[in-house]
C-alpha positions in Angstrom: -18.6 9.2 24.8 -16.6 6.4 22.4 -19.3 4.4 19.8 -17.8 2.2 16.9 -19.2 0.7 13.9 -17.4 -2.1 13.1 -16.5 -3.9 9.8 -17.4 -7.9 9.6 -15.4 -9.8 7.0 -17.8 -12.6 5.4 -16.6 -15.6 3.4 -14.8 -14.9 0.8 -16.2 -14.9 -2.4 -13.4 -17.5 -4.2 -13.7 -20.4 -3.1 -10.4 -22.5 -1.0 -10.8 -25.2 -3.6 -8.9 -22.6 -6.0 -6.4 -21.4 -4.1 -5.3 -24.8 -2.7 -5.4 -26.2 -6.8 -3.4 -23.2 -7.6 -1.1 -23.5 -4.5 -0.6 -27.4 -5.5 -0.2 -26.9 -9.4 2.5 -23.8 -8.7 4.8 -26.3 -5.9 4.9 -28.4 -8.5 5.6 -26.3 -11.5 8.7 -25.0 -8.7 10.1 -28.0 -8.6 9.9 -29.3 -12.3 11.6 -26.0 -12.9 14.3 -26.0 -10.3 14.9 -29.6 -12.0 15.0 -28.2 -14.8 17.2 -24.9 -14.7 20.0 -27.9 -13.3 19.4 -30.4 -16.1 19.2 -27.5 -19.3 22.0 -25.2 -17.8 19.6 -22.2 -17.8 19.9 -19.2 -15.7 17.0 -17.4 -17.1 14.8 -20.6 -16.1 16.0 -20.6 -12.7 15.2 -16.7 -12.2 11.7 -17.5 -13.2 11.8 -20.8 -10.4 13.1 -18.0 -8.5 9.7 -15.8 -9.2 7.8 -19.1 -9.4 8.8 -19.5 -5.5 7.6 -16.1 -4.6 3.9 -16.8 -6.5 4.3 -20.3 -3.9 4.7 -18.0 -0.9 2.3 -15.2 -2.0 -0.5 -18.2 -2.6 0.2 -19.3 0.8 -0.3 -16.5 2.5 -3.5 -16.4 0.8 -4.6 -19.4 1.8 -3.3 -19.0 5.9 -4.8 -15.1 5.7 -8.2 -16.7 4.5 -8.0 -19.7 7.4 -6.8 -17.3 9.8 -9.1 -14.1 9.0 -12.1 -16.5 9.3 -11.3 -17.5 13.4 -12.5 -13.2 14.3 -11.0 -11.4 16.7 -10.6 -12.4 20.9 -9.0 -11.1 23.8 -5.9 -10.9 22.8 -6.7 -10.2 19.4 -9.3 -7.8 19.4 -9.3 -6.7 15.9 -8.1 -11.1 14.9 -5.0 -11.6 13.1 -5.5 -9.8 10.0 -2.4 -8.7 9.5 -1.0 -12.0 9.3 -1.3 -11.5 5.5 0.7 -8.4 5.7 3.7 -10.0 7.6 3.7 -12.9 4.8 3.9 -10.4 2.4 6.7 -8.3 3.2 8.6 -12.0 4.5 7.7 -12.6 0.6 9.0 -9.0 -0.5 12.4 -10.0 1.3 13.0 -13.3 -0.7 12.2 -11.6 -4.2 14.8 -9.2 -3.6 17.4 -11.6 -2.3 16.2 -13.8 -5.1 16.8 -10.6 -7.9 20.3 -10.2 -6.2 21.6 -13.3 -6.9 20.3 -13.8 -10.3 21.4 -10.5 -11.4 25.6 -11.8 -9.9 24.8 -14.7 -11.5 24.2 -13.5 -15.0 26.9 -11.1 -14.8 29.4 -14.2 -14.5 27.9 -16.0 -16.9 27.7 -13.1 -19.6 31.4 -13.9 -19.5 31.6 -17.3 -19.5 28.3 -19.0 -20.8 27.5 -22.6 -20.2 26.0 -24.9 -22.8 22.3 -24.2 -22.7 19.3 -26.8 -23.8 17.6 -24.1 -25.5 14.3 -26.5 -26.6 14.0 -28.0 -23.2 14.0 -24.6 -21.6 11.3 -23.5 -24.2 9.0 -26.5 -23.3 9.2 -25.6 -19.6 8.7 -22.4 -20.4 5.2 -22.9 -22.0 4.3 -25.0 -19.1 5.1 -22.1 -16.9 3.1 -19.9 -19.1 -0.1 -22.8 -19.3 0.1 -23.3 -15.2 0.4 -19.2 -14.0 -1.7 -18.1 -16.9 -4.4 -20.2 -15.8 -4.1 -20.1 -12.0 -4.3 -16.5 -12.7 -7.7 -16.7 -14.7 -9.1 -19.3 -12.4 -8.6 -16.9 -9.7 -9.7 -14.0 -11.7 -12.9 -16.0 -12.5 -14.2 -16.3 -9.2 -14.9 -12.5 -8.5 -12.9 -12.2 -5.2 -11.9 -8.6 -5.4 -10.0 -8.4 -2.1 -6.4 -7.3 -2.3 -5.4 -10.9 -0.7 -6.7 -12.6 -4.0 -5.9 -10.0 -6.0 -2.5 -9.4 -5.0 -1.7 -13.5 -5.8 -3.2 -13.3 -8.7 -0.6 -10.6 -9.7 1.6 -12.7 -8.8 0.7 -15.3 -11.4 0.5 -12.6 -14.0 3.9 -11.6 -13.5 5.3 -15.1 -13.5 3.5 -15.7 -16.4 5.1 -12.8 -18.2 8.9 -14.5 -16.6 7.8 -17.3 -18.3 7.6 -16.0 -21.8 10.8 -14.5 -21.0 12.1 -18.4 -20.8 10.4 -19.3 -23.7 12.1 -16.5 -26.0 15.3 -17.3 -24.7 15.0 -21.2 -25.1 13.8 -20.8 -28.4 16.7 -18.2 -29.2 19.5 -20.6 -28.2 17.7 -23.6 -30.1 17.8 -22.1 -33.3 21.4 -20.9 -33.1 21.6 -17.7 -31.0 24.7 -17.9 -28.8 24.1 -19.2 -24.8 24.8 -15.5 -23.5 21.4 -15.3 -24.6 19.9 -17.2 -21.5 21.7 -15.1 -19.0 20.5 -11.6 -20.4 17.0 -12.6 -20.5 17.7 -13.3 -16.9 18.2 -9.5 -16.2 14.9 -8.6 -17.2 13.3 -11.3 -15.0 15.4 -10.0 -11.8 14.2 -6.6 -12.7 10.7 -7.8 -12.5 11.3 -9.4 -9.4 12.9 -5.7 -7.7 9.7 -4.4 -8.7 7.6 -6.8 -7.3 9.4 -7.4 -4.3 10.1 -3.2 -3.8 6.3 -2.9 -4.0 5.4 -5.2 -1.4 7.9 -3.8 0.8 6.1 -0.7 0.2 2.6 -1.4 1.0 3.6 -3.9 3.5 5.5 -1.0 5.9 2.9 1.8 5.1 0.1 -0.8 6.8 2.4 -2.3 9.6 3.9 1.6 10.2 0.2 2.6 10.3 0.2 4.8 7.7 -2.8 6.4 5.9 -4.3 4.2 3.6 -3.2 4.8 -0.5 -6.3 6.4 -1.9 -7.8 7.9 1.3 -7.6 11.6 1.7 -7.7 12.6 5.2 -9.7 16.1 4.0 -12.2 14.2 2.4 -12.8 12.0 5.4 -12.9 14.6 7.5 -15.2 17.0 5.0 -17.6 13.6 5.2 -18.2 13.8 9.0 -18.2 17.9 9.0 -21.0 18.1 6.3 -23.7 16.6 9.0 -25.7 19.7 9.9 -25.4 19.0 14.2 -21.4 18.5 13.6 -19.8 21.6 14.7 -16.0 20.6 14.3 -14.3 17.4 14.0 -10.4 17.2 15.7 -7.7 14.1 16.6 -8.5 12.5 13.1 -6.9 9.6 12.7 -7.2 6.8 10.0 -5.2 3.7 9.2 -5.3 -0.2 7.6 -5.8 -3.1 9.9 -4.9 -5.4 6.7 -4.5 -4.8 3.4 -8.7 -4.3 2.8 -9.8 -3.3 6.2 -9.6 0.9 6.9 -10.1 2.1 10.3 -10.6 5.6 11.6 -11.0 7.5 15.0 -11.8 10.8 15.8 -13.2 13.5 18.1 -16.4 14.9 17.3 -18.3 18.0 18.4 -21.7 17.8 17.9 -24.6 20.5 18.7 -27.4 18.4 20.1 -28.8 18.6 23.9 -29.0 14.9 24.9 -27.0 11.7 24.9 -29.6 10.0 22.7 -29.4 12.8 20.0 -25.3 12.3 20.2 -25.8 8.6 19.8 -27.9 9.4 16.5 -25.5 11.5 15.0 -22.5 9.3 15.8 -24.6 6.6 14.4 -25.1 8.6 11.1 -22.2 9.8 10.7 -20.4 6.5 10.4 -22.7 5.1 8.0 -21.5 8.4 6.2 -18.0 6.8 6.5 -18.9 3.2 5.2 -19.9 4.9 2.0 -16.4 5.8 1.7 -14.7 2.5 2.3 -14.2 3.3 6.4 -15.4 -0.3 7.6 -14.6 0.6 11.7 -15.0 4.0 12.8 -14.5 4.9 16.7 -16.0 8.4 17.7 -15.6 10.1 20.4 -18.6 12.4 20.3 -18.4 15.8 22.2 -20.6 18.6 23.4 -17.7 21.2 23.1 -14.1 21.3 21.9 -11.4 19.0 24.1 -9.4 21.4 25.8 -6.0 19.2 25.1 -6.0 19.7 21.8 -2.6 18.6 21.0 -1.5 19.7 17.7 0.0 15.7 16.8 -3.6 14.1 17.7 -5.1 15.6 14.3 
């Protein structure tokens, strides 16, 4: 016998005006900075465009995961297409680090053979990169929206805010007389944020699309939560994973030391409210009157 609580996503707490203003204000930040980078000669401006375009993407996804989370699941879909937020992360992940690469050949060259840089013109965009993802970020941050979706974009912002600053202290450096060089080493610092971006994306994307236990859940402690209920005699073929990046699922056989179907029905029911408590929002249990007698060693 198989019973399931399931986990319901409501609306989201942030509202779409906010992501679709910050989605709007960062495309055109990216261009003005691409633009830019051209006109002023500035490598360390066109990393950050570089970042800038990942915060686009990451935004995005955002937006899409929150259209697309809201349609529920269907026959095809039975859990919905949650995990369309994952793919558009790790698609994301994939540009940064192609993104870092290049920068990083590209300041090597010009560490060797620096072009003439507009050092206040770099600044200026600089600040406005810092005035747009700063306050994206706090707008976001404002709304309350704690999911990992929202969250995660707002990191974004954060860290493109912090490229930006980069900018600004290397415009600011070459306008008052530091040598152009400058611009492309400020660059490096920028590509290394975007490697560790982009490698922790990749990371978080694969353990949820491998299937992987969620980071944070202890399989013990999960399975100590369902074995502390006084009719659960064992618990075996324990299994726990992310749908998305907020949704954790589990499944598992449980033995249980009641006489009817009703009583296993109540247990099974208070057990996964047991889970919920501890972030599990859809639980599958297959309750039992006595131990499976395939109780293969790779099934938990």
């Amino acid at each position: 016998m198989a019973t399931g609580a399931h986990g319901h996503h409501h609306a989201l707490p942030v509202s779409a005006g906010v992501l679709r203003f910050s989605l709007v204000a960062n495309v055109g930040l990216l261009v003005v900075q691409i633009v830019g980078a051209g006109a002023f000669a500035s490598l360390a401006l066109l990393a950050d465009a570089g970042h800038q375009g990942s915060d686009v993407v990451a935004l995005l996804v955002a937006v899409v995961a929150q259209a697309v989370a809201s349609r529920g699941p269907n026959d095809d879909y039975t859990f919905g297409l949650r995990r369309v937020e994952v793919m558009g992360a790790l698609a994301n992940a994939v540009l940064l680090l192609a993104a870092a690469a290049w920068v990083v050949a590209e300041a090597v060259q010009r560490l060797g053979d620096p072009p003439e840089v507009s050092g206040w013109g770099v600044a200026t965009l600089g600040v406005a990169g810092l005035v747009v993802n700063g306050g994206c970020a706090w707008l976001l941050h404002r709304t309350g929206d704690r999911s990992y979706n929202i969250r995660g974009a707002a990191l974004h912002l954060v860290g493109d805010a912090a490229g930006s600053l980069g900018v600004v202290v290397a415009g600011t450096a070459v306008a008052i007389g530091a040598p152009d060089w400058i611009d492309a080493m400020v660059a490096l610092p920028i590509a290394a944020l975007l490697v560790g971006t982009g490698a922790g994306l990749v990371r978080r994307t694969t353990r949820i699309l491998l299937e992987g236990t969620p980071a944070g859940v202890e399989p013990g402690e999960l399975a100590e939560v369902i074995s502390c209920h006084e009719r659960v005699a064992d618990v075996h073929h324990l299994h726990i994973w992310s749908v998305d990046s907020t949704t954790v699922a589990l499944s598992a056989h449980v033995v249980v030391d009641v006489e009817t179907l009703h009583e296993a029905q109540l247990v099974a029911a208070e057990v996964e409210r047991l889970l919920a408590d501890h972030g599990v929002a859809h639980a599958t249990l297959a309750v039992e009157c006595h131990p499976c007698e395939d109780d293969h060693p790779e099934g938990g």
